[in-house]
Backbone bond lengths (Angstrom), bond angles and torsions (degrees), N, CA, C in turn:
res aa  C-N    CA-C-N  psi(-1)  N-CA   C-N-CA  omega(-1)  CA-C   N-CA-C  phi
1 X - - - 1.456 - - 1.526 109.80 -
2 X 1.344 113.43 133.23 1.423 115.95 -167.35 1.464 108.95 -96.20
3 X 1.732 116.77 122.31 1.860 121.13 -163.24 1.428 102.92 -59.55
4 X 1.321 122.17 147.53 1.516 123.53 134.07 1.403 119.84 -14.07
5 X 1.728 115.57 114.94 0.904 95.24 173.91 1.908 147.59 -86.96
6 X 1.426 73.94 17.68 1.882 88.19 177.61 1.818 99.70 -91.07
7 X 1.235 91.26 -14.74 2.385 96.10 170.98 1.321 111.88 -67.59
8 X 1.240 103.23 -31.98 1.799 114.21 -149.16 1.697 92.09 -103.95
9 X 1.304 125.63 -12.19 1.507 126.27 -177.52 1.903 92.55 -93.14
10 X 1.341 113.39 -31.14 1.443 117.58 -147.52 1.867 80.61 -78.83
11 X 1.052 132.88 -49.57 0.764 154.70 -155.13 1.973 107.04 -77.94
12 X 1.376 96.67 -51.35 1.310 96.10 172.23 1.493 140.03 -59.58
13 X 1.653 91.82 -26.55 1.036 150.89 131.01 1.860 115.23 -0.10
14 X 1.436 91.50 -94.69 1.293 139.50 -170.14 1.305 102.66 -56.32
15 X 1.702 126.35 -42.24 1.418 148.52 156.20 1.604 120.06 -34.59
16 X 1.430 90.69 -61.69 1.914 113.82 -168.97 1.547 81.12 -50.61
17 X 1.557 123.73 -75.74 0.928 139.70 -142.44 1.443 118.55 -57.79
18 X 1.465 107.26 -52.27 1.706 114.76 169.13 1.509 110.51 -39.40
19 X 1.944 104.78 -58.87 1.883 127.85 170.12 1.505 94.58 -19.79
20 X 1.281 126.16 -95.74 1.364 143.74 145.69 1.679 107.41 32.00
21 X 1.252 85.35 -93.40 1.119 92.10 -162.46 1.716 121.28 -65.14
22 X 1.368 117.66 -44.77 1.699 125.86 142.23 1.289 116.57 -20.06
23 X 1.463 123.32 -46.00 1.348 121.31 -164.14 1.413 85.06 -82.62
24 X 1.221 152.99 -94.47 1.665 158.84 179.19 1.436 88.77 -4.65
25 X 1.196 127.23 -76.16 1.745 135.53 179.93 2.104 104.22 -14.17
26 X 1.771 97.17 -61.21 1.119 99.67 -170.80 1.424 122.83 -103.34
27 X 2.240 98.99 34.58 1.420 105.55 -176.52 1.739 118.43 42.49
28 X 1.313 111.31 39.25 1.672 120.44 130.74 1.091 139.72 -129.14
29 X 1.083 106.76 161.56 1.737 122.78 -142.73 1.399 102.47 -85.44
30 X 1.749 133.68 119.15 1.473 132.08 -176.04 1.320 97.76 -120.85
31 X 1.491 95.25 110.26 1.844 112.74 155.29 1.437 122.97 -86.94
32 X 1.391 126.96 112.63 1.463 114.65 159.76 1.538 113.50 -73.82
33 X 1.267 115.37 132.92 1.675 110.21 150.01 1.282 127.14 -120.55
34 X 1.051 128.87 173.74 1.505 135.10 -133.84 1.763 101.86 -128.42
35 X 1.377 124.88 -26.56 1.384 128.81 -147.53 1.391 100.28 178.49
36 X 1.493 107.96 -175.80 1.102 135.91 144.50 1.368 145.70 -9.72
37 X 1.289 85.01 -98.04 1.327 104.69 168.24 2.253 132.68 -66.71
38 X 1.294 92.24 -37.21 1.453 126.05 156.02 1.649 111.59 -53.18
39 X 0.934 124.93 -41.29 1.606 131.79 166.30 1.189 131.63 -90.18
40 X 1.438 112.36 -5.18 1.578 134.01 -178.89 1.903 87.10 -103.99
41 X 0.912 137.67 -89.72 1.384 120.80 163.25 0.992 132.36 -24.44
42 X 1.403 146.93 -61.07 1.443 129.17 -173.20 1.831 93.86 -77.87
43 X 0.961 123.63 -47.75 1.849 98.69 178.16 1.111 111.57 -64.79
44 X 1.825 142.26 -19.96 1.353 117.36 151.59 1.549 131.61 -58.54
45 X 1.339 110.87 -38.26 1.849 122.41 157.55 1.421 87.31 -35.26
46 X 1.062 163.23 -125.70 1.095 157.20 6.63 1.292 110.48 -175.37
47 X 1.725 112.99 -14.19 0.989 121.45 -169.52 1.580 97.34 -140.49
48 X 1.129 98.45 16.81 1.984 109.23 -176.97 1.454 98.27 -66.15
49 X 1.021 149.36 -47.09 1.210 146.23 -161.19 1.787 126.04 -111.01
50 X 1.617 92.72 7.45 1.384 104.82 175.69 1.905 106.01 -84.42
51 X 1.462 93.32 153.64 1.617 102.29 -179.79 1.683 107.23 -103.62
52 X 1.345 108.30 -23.88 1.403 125.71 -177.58 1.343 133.42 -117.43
53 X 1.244 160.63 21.95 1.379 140.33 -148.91 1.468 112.88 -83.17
54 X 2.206 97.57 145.52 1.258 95.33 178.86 1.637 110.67 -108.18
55 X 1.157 149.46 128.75 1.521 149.25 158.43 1.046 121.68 -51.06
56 X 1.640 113.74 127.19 1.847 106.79 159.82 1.488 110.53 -168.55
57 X 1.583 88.88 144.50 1.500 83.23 -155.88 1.130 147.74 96.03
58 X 0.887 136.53 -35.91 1.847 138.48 -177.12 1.120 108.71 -88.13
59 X 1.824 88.91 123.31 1.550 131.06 166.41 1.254 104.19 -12.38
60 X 1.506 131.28 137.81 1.618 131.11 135.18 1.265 114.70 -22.37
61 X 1.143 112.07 -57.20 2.119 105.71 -172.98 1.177 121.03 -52.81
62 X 1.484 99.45 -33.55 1.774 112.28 171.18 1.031 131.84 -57.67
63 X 1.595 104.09 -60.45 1.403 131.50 -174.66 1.285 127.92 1.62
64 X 1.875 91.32 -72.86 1.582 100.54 167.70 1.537 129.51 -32.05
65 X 1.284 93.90 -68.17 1.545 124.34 -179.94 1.719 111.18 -25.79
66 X 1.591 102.28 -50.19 1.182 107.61 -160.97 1.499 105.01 -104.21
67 X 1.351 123.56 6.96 1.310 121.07 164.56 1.377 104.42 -111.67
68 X 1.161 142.09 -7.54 1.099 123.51 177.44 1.643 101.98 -94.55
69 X 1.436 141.84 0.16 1.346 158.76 148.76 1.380 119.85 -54.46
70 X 1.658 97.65 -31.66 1.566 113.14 -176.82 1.416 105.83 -70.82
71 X 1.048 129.32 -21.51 1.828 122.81 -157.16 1.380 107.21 -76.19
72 X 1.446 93.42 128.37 1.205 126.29 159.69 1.249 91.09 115.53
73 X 1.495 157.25 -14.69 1.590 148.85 -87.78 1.919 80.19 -163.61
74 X 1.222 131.30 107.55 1.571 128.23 148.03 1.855 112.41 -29.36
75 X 1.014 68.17 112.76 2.104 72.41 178.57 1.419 119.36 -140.26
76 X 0.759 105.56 112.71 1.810 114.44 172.10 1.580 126.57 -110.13
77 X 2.012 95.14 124.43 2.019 92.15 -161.50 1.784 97.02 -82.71
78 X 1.190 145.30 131.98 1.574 145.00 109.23 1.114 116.77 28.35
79 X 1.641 109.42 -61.84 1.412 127.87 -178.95 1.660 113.95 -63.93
80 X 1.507 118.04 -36.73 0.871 123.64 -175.31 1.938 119.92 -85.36
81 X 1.284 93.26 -8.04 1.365 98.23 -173.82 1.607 115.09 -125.38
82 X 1.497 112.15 35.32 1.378 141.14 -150.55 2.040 79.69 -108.07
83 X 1.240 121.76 105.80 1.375 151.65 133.71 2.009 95.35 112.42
84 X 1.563 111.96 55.71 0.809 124.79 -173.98 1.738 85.76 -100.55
85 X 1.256 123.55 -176.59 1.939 132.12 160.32 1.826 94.55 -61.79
86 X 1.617 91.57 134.70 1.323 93.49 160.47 1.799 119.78 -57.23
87 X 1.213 127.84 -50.09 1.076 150.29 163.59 1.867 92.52 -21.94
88 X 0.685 127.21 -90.33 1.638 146.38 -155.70 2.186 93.05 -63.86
89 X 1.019 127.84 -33.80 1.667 125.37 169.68 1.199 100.51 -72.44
90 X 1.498 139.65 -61.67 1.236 145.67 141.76 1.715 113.47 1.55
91 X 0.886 106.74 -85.49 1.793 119.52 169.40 1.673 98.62 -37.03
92 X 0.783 103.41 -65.04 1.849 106.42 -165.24 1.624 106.11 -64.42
93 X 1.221 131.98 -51.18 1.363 123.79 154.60 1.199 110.39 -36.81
94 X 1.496 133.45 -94.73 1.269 132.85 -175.63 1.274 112.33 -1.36
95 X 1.433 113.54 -49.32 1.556 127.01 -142.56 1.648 105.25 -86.93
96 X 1.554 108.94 -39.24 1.694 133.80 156.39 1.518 93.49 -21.02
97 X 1.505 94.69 122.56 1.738 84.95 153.28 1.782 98.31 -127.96
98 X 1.461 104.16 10.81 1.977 117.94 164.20 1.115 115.16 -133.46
99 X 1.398 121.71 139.98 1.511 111.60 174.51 1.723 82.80 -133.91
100 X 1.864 97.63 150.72 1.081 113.99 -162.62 1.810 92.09 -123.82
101 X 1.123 113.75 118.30 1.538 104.10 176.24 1.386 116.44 -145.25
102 X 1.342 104.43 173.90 1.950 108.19 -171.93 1.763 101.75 -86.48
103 X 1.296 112.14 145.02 1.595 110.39 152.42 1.583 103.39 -94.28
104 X 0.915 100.52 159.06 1.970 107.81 157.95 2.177 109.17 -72.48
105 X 1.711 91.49 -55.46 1.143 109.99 -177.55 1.453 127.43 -145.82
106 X 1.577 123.02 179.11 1.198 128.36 -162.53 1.795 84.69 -129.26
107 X 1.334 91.34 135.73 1.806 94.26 156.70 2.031 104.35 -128.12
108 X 1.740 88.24 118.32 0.977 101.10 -167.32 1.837 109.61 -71.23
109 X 0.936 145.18 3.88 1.400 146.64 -151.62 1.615 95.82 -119.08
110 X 1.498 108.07 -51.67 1.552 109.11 -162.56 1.478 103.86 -111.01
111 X 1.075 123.30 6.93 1.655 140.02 164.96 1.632 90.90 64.97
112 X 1.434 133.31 54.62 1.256 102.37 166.43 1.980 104.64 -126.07
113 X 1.121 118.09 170.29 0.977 136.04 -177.74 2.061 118.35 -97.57
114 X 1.568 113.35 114.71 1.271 111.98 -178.72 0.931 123.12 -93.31
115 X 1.682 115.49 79.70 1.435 99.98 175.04 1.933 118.10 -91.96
116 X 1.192 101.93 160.02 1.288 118.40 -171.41 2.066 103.65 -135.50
117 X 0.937 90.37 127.71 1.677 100.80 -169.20 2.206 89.90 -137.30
118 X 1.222 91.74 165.36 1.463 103.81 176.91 1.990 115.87 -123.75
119 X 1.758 100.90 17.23 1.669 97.01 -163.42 1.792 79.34 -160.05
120 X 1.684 86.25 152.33 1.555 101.37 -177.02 1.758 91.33 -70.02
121 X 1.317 117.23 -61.54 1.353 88.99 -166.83 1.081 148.76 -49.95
122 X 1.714 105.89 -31.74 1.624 109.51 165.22 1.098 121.89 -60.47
123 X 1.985 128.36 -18.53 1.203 124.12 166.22 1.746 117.61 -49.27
124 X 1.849 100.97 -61.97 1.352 96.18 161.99 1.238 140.45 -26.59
125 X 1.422 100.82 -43.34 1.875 105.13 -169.71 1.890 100.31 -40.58
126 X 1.319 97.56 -38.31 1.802 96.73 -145.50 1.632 94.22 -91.32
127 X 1.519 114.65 -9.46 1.478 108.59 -157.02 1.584 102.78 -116.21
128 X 1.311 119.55 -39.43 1.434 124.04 175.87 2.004 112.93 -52.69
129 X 1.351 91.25 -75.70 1.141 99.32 -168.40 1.980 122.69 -53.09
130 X 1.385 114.96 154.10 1.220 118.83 -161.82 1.467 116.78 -71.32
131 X 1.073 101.15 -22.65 1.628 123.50 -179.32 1.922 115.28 -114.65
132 X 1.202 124.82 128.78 1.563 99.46 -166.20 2.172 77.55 -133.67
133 X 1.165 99.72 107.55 1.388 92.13 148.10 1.615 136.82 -124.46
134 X 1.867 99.57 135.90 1.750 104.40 -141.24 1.974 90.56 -105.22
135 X 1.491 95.16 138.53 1.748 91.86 177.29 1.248 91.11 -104.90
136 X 1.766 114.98 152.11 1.195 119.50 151.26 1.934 125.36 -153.63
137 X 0.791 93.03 -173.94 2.045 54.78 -168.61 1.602 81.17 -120.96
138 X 1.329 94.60 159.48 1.770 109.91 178.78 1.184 129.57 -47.69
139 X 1.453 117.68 -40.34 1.577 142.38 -154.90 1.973 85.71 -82.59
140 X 1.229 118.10 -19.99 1.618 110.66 163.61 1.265 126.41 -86.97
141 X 1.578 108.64 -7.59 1.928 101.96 175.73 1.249 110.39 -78.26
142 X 1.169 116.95 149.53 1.403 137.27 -161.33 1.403 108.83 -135.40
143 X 1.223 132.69 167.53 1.444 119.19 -175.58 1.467 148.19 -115.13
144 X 1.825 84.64 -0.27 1.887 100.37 153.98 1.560 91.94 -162.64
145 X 1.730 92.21 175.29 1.439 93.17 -171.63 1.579 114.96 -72.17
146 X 1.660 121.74 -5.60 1.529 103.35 167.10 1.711 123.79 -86.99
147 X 0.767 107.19 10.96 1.870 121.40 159.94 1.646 111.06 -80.72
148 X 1.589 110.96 -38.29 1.618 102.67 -168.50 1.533 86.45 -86.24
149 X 1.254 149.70 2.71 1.643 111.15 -173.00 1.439 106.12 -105.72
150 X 1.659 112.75 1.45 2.176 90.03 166.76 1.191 104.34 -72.26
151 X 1.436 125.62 -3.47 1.697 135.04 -171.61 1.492 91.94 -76.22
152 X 1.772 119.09 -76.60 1.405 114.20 164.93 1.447 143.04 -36.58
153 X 1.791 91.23 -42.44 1.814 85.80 156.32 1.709 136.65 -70.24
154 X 1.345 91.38 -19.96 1.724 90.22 165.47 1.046 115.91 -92.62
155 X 1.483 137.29 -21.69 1.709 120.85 167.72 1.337 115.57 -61.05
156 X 1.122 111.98 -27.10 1.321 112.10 -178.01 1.189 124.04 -70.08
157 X 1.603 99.10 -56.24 1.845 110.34 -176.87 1.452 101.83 -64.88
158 X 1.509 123.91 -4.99 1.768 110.98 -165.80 1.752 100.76 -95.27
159 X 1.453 82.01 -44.75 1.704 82.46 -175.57 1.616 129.69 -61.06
160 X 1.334 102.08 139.41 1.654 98.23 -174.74 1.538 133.58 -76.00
161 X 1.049 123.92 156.01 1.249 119.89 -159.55 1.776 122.30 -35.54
162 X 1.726 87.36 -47.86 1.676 102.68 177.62 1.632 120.26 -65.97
163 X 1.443 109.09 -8.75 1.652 100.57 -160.58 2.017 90.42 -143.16
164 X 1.601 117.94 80.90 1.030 108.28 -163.79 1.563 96.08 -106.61
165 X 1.328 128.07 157.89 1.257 146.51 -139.57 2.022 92.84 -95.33
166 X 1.445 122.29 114.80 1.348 115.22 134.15 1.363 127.82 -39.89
167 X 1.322 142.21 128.56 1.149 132.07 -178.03 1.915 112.09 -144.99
168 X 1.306 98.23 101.21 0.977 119.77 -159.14 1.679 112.29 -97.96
169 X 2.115 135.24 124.50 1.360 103.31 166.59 1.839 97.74 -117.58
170 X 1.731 105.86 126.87 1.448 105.76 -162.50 1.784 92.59 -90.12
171 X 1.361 116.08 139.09 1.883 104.59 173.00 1.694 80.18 -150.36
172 X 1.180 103.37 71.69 1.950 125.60 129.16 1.640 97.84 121.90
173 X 1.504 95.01 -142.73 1.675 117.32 -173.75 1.824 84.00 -77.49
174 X 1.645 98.41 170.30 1.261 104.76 170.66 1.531 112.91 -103.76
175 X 1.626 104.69 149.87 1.401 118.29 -156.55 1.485 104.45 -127.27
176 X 1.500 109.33 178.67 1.229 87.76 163.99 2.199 86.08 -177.91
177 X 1.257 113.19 146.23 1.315 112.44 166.23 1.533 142.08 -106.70
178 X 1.273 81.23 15.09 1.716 98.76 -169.67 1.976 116.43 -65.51
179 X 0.951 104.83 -5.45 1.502 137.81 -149.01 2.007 103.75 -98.96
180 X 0.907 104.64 63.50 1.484 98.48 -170.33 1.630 121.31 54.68
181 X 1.552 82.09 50.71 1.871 91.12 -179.28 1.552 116.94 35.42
182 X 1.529 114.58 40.28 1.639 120.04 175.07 1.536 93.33 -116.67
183 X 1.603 101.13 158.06 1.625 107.37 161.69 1.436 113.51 -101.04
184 X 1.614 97.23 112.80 1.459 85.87 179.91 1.637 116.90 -127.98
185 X 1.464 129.76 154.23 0.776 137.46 -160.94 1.615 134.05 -78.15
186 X 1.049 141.32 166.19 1.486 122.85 163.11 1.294 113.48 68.20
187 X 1.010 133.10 -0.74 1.465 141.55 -167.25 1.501 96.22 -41.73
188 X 1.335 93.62 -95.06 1.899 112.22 -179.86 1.534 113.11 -100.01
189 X 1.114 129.32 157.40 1.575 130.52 -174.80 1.580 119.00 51.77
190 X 1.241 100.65 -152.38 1.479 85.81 -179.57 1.181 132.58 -58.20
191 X 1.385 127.04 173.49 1.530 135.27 -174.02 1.572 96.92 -123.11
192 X 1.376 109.27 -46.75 1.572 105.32 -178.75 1.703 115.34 -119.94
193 X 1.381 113.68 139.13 0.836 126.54 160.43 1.833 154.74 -122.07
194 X 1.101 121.91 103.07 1.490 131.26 -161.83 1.644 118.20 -92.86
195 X 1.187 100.04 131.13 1.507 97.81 -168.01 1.701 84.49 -103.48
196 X 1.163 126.39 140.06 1.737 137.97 154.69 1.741 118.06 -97.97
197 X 1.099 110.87 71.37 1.386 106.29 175.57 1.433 127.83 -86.19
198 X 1.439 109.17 116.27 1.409 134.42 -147.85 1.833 106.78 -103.84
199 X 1.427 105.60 87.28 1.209 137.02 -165.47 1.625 109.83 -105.31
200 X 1.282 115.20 34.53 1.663 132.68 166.18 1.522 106.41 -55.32
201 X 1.535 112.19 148.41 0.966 126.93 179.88 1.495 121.65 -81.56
């Protein structure tokens, strides 16, 4: 039986919000946007103070959005540098001091982010650089992590032998406690992390 749909908004709702709040939990930063234009601004905020950004990943629908955010900002797409020398993608990461990348999904319970990439470098995009900001659109948060893995079990079982799926779940900056039994932050990889949740009509 199919809910009311003012249940199924309350609820969708109800999702963003938990997302939300998980992400704060694991000290990262959750933007909703609304449109267009609204997502071309707050990912330029966001990238106001970067010297470098690297791209990877993002949807056609996006695209725009996130290149017209880019201006003025050194940016280099993944996509574009796809059967270049490893050596020379390498260089250009390094050089990232943002990487801008797609999630698949949001798990709203444990605040982490699913990304799935098919190439070491696009793994990098999200892991090298000091700043990692991840888009994903709402209509993918889900509400704990045992809802996102028939998602994982079908990337997996679909993909072919030669081209098998990275599968990554990101929940914030990187930490680590080894350190005088403290949790501390920023250690290795990123320091900051931004979720862009892309809540278009």
């Amino acid at each position: 039986m199919q809910r009311p749909t003012e249940l199924r908004d309350q609820q969708g709702a109800g999702v963003v919000e938990r997302f939300l709040a998980s992400l704060r939990d694991l000290h990262v930063e959750g933007h909703v946007v609304k449109d267009e234009a609204e997502t071309t601004r707050v990912i330029k905020g966001l990238l106001s103070k970067s010297r470098s950004v690297v791209v990877a990943g993002i949807p056609p629908r996006y695209a725009r959005a996130v290149k017209d955010a880019l201006g003025g900002v050194k940016a280099d797409s993944l996509e574009d540098l796809q059967g270049r020398p490893a050596s020379e993608v390498v260089k250009v990461l390094d050089a990232a001091d943002t990487g801008v990348t797609w999630a698949v999904a949001g798990v709203a319970l444990e605040g982490a982010l699913l990304e799935v990439v098919y190439d070491d470098a696009f793994k990098l995009a999200s892991s090298l650089p000091i700043v990692h900001v991840a888009l994903l659109e709402a209509a993918s948060l889900v509400p704990d992590l045992a809802a996102a893995m028939p998602t994982v079990d079908r990337l997996v079982k679909e993909a072919p032998p030669e081209r098998k799926p990275i599968i990554s779940f990101i929940s914030g900056p990187s930490k680590t406690g080894d350190i005088e039994m403290r949790l501390l932050y920023g250690v290795h990889g990123p320091h900051t992390v931004h979720a862009v949740i892309l809540d278009w009509s």
